[in-house]
Each structure stands twice: as C-alpha cells, then as structure tokens.
LUMKE-601121 format. One record per atom (N, C-alpha, C): residue number from 1; residue in one letter; x, y, z. Coordinates in Angstrom, 1 decimal. Last residue first. Example, Ala and Ser with C-alpha at 12.3 -4.5 7.8 and 13.67 -1.06 7.14 Angstrom:
<atoms>
<atom i="2" aa="s" x="12.8" y="-2.2" z="7.1"/>
<atom i="2" aa="s" x="13.7" y="-1.1" z="7.1"/>
<atom i="2" aa="s" x="12.9" y="0.0" z="7.9"/>
<atom i="1" aa="a" x="13.2" y="-5.7" z="7.8"/>
<atom i="1" aa="a" x="12.3" y="-4.5" z="7.8"/>
<atom i="1" aa="a" x="13.2" y="-3.3" z="7.8"/>
</atoms>
This chain:
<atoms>
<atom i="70" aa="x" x="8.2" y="187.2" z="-25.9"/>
<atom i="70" aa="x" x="8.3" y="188.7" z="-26.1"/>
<atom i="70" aa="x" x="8.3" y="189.1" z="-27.3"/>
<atom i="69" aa="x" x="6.6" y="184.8" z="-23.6"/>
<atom i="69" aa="x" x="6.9" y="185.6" z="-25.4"/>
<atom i="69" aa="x" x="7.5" y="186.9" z="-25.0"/>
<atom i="68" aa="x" x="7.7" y="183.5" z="-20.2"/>
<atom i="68" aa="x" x="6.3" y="185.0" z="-21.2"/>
<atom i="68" aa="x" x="7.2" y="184.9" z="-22.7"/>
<atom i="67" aa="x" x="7.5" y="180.7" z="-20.0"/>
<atom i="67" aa="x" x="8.1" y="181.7" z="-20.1"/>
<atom i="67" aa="x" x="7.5" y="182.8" z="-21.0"/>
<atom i="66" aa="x" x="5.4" y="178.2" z="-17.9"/>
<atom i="66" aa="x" x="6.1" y="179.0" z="-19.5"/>
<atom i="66" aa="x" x="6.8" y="180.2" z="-19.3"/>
<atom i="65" aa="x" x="6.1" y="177.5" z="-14.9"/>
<atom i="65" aa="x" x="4.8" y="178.7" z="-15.7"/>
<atom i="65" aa="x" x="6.0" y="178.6" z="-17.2"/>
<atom i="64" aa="x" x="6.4" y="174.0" z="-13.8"/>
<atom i="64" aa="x" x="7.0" y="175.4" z="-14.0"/>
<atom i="64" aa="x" x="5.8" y="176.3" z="-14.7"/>
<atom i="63" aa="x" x="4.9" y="171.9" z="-11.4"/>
<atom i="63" aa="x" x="4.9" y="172.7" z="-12.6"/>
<atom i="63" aa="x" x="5.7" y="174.1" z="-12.6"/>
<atom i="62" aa="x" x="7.2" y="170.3" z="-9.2"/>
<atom i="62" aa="x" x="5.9" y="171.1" z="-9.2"/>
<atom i="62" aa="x" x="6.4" y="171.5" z="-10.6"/>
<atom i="61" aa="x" x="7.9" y="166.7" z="-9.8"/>
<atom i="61" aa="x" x="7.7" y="168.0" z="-9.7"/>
<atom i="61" aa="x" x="6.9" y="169.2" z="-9.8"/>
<atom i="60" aa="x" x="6.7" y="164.0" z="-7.6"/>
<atom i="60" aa="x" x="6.3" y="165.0" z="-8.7"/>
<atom i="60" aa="x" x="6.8" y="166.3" z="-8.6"/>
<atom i="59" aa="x" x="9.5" y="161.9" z="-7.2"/>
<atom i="59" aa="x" x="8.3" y="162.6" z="-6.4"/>
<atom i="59" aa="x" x="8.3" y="162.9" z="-8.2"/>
<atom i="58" aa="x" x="9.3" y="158.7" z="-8.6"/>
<atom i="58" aa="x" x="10.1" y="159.9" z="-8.4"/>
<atom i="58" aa="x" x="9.0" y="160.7" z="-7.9"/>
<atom i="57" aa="x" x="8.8" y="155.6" z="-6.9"/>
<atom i="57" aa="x" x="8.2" y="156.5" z="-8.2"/>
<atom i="57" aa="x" x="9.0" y="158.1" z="-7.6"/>
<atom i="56" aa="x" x="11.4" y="152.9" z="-6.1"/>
<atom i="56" aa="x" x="10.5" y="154.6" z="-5.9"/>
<atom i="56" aa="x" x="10.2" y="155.1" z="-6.8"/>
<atom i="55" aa="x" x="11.6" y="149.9" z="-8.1"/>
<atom i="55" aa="x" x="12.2" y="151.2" z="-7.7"/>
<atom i="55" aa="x" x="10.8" y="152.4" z="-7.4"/>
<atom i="54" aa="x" x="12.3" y="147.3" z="-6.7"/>
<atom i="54" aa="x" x="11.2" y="147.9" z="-7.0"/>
<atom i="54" aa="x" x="11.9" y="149.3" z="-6.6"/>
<atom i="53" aa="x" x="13.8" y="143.9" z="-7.1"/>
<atom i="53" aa="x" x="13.8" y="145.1" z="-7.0"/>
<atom i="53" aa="x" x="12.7" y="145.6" z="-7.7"/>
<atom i="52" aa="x" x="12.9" y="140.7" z="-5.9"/>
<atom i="52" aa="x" x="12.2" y="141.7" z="-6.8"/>
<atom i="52" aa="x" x="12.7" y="143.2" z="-6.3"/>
<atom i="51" aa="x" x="14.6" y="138.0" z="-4.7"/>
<atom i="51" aa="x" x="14.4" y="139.2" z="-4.3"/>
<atom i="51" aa="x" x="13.7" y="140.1" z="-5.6"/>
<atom i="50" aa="x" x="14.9" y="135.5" z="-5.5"/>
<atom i="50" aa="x" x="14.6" y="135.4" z="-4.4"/>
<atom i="50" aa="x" x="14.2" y="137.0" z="-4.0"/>
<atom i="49" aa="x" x="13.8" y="133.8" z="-9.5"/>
<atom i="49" aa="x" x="14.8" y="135.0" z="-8.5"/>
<atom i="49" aa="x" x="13.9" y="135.4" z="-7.0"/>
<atom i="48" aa="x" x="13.0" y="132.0" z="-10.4"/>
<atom i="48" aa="x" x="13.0" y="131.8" z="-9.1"/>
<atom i="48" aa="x" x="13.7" y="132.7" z="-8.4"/>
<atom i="47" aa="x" x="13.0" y="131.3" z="-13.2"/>
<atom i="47" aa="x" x="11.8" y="132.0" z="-12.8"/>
<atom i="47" aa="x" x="12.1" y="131.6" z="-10.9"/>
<atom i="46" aa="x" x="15.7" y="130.6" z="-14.4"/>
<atom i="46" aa="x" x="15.0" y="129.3" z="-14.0"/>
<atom i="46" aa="x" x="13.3" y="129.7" z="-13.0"/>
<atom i="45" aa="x" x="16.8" y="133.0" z="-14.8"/>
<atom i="45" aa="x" x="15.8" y="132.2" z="-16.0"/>
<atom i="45" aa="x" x="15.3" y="130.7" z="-15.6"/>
<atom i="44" aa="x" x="17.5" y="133.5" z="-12.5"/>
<atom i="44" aa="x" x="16.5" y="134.7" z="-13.0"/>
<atom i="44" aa="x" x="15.7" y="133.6" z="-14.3"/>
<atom i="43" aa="x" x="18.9" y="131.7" z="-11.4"/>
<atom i="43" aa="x" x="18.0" y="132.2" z="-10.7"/>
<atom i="43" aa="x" x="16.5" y="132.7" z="-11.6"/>
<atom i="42" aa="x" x="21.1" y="132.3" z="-13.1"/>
<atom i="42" aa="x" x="20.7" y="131.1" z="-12.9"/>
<atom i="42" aa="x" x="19.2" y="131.1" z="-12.1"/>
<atom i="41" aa="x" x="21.8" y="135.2" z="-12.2"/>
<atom i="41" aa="x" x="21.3" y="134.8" z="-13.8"/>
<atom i="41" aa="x" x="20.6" y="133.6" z="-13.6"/>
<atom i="40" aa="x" x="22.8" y="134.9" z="-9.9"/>
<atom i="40" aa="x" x="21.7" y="135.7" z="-10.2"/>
<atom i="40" aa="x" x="20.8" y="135.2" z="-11.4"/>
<atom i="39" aa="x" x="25.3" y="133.9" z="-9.6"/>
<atom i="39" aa="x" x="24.0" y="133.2" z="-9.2"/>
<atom i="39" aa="x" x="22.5" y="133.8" z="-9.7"/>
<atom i="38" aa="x" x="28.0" y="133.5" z="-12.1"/>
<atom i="38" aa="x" x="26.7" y="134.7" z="-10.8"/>
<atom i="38" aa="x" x="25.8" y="133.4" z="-10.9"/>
<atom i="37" aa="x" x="29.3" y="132.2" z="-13.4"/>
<atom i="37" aa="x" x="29.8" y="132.9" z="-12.6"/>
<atom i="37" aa="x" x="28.8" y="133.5" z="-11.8"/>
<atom i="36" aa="x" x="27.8" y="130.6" z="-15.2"/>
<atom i="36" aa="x" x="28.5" y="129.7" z="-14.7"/>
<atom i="36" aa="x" x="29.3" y="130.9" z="-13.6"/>
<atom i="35" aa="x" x="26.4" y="132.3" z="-16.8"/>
<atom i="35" aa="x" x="25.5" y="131.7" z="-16.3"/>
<atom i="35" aa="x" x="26.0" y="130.7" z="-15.5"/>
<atom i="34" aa="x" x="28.8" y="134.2" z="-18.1"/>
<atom i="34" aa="x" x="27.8" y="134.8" z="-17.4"/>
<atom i="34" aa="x" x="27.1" y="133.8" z="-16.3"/>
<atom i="33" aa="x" x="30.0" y="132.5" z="-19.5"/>
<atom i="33" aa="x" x="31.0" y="132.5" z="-18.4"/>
<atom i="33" aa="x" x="29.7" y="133.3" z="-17.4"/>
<atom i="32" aa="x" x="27.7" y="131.7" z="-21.9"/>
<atom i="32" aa="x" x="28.1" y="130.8" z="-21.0"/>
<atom i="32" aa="x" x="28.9" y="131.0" z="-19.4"/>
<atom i="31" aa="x" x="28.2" y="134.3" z="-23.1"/>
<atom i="31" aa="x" x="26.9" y="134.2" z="-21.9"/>
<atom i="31" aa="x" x="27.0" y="132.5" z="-21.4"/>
<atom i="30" aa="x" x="30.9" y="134.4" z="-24.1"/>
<atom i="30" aa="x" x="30.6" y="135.6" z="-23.0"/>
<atom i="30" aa="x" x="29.1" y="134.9" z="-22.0"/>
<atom i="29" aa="x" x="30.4" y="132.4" z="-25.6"/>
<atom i="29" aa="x" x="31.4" y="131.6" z="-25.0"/>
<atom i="29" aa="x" x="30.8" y="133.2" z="-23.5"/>
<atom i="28" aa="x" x="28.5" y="133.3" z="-27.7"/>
<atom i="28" aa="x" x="28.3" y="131.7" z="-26.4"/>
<atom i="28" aa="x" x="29.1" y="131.9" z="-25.0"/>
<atom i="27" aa="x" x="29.9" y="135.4" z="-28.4"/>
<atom i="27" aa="x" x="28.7" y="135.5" z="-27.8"/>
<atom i="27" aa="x" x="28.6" y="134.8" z="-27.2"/>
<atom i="26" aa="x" x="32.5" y="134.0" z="-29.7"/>
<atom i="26" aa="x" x="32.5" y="134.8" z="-28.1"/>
<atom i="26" aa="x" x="31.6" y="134.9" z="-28.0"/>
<atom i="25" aa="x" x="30.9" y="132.1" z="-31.7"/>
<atom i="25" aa="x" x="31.4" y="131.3" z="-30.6"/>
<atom i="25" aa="x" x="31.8" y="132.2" z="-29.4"/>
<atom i="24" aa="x" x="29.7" y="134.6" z="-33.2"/>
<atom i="24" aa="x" x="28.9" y="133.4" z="-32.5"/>
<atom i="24" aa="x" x="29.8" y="132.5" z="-30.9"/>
<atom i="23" aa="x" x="32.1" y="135.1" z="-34.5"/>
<atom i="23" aa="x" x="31.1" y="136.0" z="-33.8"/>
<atom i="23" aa="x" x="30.3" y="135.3" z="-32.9"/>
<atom i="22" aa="x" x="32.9" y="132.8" z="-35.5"/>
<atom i="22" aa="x" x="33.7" y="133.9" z="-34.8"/>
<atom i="22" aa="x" x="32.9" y="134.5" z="-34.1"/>
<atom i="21" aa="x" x="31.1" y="132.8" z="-37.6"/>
<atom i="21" aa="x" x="31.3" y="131.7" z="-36.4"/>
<atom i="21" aa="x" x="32.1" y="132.4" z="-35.6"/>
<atom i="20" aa="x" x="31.4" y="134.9" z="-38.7"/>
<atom i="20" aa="x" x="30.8" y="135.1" z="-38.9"/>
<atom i="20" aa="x" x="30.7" y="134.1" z="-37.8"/>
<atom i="19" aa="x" x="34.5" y="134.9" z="-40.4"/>
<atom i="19" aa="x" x="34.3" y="135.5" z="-39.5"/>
<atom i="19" aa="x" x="32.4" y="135.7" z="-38.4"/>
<atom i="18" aa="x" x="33.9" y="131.7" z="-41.8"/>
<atom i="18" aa="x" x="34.5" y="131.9" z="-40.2"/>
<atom i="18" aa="x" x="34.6" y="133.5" z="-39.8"/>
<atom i="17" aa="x" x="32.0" y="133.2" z="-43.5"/>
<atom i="17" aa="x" x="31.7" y="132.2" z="-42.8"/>
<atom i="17" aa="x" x="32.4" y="132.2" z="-41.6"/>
<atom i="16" aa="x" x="33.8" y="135.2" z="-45.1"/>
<atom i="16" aa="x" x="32.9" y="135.6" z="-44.2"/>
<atom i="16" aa="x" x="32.2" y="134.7" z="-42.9"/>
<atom i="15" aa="x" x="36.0" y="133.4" z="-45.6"/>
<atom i="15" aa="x" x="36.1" y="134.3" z="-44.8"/>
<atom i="15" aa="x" x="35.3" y="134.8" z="-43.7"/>
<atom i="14" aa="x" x="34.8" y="131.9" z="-47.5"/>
<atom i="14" aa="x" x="35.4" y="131.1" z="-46.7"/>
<atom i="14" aa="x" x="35.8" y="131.9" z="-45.7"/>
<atom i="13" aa="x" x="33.8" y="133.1" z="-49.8"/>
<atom i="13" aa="x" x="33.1" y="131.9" z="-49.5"/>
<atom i="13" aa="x" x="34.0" y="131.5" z="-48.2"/>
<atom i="12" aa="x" x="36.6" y="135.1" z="-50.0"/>
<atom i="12" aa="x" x="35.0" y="135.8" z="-49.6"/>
<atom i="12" aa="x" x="34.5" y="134.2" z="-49.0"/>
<atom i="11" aa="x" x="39.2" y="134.2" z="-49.9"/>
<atom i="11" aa="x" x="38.4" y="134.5" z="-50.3"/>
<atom i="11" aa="x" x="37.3" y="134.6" z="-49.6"/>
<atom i="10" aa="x" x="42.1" y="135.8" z="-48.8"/>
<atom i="10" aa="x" x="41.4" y="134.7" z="-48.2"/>
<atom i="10" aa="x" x="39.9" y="134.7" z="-49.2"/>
<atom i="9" aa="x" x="43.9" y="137.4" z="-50.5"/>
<atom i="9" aa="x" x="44.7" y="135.8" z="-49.5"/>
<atom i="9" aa="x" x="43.8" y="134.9" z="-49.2"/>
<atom i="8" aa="x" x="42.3" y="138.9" z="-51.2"/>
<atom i="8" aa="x" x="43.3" y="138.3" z="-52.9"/>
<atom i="8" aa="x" x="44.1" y="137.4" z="-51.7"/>
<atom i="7" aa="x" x="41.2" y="140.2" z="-49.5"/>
<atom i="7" aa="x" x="40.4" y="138.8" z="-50.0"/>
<atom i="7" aa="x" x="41.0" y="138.4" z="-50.8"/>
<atom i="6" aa="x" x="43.1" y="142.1" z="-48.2"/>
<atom i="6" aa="x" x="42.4" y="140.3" z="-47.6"/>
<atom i="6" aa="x" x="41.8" y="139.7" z="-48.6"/>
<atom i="5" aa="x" x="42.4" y="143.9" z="-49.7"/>
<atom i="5" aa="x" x="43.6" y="143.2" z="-50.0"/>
<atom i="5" aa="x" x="43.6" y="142.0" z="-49.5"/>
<atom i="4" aa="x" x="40.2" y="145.7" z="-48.3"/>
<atom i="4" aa="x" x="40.0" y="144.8" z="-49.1"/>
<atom i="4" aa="x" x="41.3" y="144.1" z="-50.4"/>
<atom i="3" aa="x" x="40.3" y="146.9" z="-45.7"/>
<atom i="3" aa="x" x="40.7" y="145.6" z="-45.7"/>
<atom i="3" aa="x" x="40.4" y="144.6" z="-46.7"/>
<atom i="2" aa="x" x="38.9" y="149.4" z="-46.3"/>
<atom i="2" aa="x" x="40.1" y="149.1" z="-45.2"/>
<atom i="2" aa="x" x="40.8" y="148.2" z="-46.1"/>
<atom i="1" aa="x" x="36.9" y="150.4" z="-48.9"/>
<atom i="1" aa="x" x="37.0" y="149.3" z="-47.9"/>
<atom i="1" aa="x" x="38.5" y="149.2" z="-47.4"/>
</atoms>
C-alpha cells in the first residue's frame, strides 16, 4: 500500500468516511454544474427533448470469400 503511513495520522473510522463523501459531493457537484449549464439535459429528463437524433444504418458490405487453407 502507497499510502499506508496515513493511517498512523488519520485513522481508518474517520478517513475512509470523508474520503468516501468526497467522492459523492464532486459527483453532485459535476452533475449539478451539467443540469444548470446546457439546456439539453434539462430537456432530456424532463421527457421533452425537441429534436431525436437518428443515425443512418451503415450500408451493407458486400461479402468477402474466406481465404483458401493451404
């Protein structure tokens, strides 16, 4: 383990926890700035997005022949 001289400063019952809210509060905090900067998102989960992309089915390629054994 890297970093295990950290715990003779911070112990385990109190580390893991706040590293662990840590985690949580940039997840919020990344999909909160998402749903307050684009319109898109607001749109999309309030079931009213204005445009449906639809992508082209790829042509078909033609079949190749196997390659002879030898």
């Amino acid at each position: 383990m890297i970093y295990a001289k950290m715990w003779t400063v911070v112990r385990p019952q109190v580390g893991i926890p706040l590293f662990i809210a840590g985690v949580a509060v940039a997840s919020f905090s990344v999909h909160l700035a998402l749903t307050m900067n684009t319109t898109w998102v607001k749109d999309f989960l309030n079931g009213s997005a204005s445009k449906v992309a639809v992508a082209a089915a790829p042509a078909a390629a033609p079949a190749a022949e196997p390659a002879a054994k030898k």
